[in-house]
N, C-alpha and C positions, 0 to 999 in steps of 0.2 A: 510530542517532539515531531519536525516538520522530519520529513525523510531529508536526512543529506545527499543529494548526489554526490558531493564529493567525496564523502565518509565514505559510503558504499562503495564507488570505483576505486578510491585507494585501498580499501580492506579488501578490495578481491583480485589486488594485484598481489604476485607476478600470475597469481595462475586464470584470468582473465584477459584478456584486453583491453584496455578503457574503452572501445568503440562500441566492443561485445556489450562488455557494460553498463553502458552510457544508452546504447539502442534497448536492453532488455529494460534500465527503467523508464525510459520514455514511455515503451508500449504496457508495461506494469501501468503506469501511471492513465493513460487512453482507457483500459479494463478499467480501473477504478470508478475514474470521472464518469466515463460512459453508464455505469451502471448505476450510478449515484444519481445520475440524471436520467434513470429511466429508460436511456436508448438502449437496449440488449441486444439486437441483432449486428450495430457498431462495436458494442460489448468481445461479443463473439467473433469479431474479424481481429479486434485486437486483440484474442485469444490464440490466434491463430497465429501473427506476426511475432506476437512474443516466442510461440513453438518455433518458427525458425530460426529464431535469434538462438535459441536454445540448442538447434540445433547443431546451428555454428559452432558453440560453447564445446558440446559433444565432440564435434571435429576438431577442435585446439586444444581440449583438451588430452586427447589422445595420440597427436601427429604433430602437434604443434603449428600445422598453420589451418586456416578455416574457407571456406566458399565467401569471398567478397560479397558487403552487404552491397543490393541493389543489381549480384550478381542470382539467374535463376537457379535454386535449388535442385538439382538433376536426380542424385541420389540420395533423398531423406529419408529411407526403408533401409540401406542399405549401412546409412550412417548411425541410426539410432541402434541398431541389430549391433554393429558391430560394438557401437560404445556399451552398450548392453552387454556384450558379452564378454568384453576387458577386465580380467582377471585384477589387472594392477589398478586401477580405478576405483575408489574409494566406495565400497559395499552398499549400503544405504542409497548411496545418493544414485548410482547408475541403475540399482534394479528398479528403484521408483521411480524416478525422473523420468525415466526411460518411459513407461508405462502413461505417467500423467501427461508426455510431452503428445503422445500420439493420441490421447482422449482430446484436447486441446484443441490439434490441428481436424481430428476428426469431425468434432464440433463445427468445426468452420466452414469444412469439404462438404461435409454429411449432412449436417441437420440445420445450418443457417436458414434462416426464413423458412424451413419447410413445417409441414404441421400435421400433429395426430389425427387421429380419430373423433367424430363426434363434434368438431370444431374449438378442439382444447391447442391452444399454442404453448408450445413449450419453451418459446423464447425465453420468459422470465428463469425457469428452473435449470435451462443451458447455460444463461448468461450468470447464472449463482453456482454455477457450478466451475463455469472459467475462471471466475473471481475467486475461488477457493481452491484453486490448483494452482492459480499465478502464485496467490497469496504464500500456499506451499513450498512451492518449488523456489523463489524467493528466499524465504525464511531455509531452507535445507539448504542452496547455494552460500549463504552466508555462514550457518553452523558447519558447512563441510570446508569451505573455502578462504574466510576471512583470517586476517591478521589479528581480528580483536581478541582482547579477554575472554573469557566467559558470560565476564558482567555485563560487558558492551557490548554484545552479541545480543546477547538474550531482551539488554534495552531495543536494540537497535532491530530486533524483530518482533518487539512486542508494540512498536511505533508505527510498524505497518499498514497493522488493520485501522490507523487513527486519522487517515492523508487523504489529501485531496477533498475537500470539503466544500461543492460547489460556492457556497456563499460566502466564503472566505479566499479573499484575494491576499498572497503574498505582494506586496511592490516596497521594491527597496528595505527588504528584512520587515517590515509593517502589516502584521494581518490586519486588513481591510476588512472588517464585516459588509459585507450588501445587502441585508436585510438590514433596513432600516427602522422597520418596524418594533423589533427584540427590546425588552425590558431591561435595565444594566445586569439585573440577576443573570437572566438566560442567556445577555454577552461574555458575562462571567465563566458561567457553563462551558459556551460554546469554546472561547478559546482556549482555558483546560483541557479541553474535547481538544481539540485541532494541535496544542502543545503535548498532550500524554504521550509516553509517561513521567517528561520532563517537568519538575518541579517549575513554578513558575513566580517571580517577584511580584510585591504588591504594585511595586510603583507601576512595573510594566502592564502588567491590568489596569489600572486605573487610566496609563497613557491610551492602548487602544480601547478601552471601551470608549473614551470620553468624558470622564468623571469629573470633576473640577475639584472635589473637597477630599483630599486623601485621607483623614482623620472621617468620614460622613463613609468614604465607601469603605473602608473597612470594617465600621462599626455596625454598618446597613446591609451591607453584601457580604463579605468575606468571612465575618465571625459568624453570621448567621447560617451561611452555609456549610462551614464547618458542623457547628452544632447540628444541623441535620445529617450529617455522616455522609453529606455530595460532594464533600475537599475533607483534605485533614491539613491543616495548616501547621507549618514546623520556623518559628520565628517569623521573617516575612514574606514565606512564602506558601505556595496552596501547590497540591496536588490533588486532581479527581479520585474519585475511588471508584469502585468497581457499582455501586447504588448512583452514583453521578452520571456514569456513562450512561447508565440505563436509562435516567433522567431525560439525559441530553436524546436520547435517540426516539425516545418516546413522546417529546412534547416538542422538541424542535426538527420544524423541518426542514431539512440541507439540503434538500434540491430545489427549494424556490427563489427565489428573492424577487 
């Protein structure tokens, strides 16, 4: 499933802003890409920008209005401390958040481009580290804040860890593969990959990979990979499994084309 922005800004209204919103997945989204392609110390500024935006959030959501984006941050010690220690503040989400937002920015103050001992760079294991606390804090904004179900919550942060997938271009609702090298098997894959955990139509497979014989890719592709236990197909459609994903991450590479 592609992340909605819309889904996510209306599920975090009224207690959001859409700007708030709209700015924290932008730079969610910067973390992702950045690190998907290998650039970590870009990784890590957009770990940092997101802690702002975050910070903002802190402040509306406690007083109701927030430091305008594009305006400088004056009192971010002062604002985290305090939503930290807000009583009426939903338990979970302030004593952690809190904590992960100042790992984040500290990343970015502290230890961007700088380097250990020995000539060890710590970039890659900082910028896996940003990426796992956006990723968190994200997924706990949603579970504390959204409008959704249970069910759609729980889809809609389990689609997270699946986004942004350099070689896969969105244009006009159409994932774009750009590796054009990919076997239709492993286009298969990938766009399961890039749609999870969203069930996905045959016809629609067939349309973007490029397929011409609907009856040929199914017989050739689709049932076959069922029976290896890399989709479980439910009438005409596939879903990845948890052996797919692994597939997908272990033989295709997402940050070339």
């Amino acid at each position: 499933m592609d992340i909605s922005r819309e889904k996510v800004v209306n599920s975090l209204k009224p207690a959001v802003p859409q700007i708030l919103s709209e700015a924290l997945i932008d730079e969610y989204i910067s973390i992702k890409r950045s690190f998907r392609l290998g650039h970590f110390s870009p990784t890590e500024l957009a770990g940092g920008r997101f802690g702002e935006v975050l910070v903002r959030i802190f402040e509306h959501l406690r007083t109701g209005t927030y430091t305008p984006l594009g305006t400088h941050l004056t009192t971010t010690n002062s604002v985290i401390n305090a939503f930290e220690s807000d009583g009426t503040q939903e338990e979970f989400f302030r004593f952690f958040t809190t904590k992960a937002c100042r790992i984040l920015m500290g990343v970015r103050n502290k230890r961007n481009v700088a380097h250990l001992a020995n000539n060890i760079d710590p970039n890659f294991q900082d910028s896996l580290l940003v990426m796992e606390l956006a990723t968190w804090i994200f997924s706990e904004m949603i579970r504390s804040y959204s409008n959704l179900s249970i069910s759609e919550s729980s889809n809609l942060i389990a689609s997270i860890n699946y986004q942004h997938i350099p070689i896969i271009e969105e244009i006009g609702g159409f994932p774009k593969i750009l590796r054009t090298d990919l076997s239709y098997r492993d286009k298969t894959l990938l766009l399961l990959y890039a749609k999870y955990p969203q069930w996905v139509d045959d016809k629609d497979l067939k349309k973007w990979t490029g397929y011409s014989n609907a009856t040929r890719f199914r017989t050739d592709f689709l049932e076959p990979l069922s029976r290896d236990a890399l989709t479980h197909r439910q009438g005409n459609q596939s879903l990845l499994t948890s052996k797919g994903i692994a597939e997908v991450e272990r033989s295709i590479e997402l940050k070339s084309f």
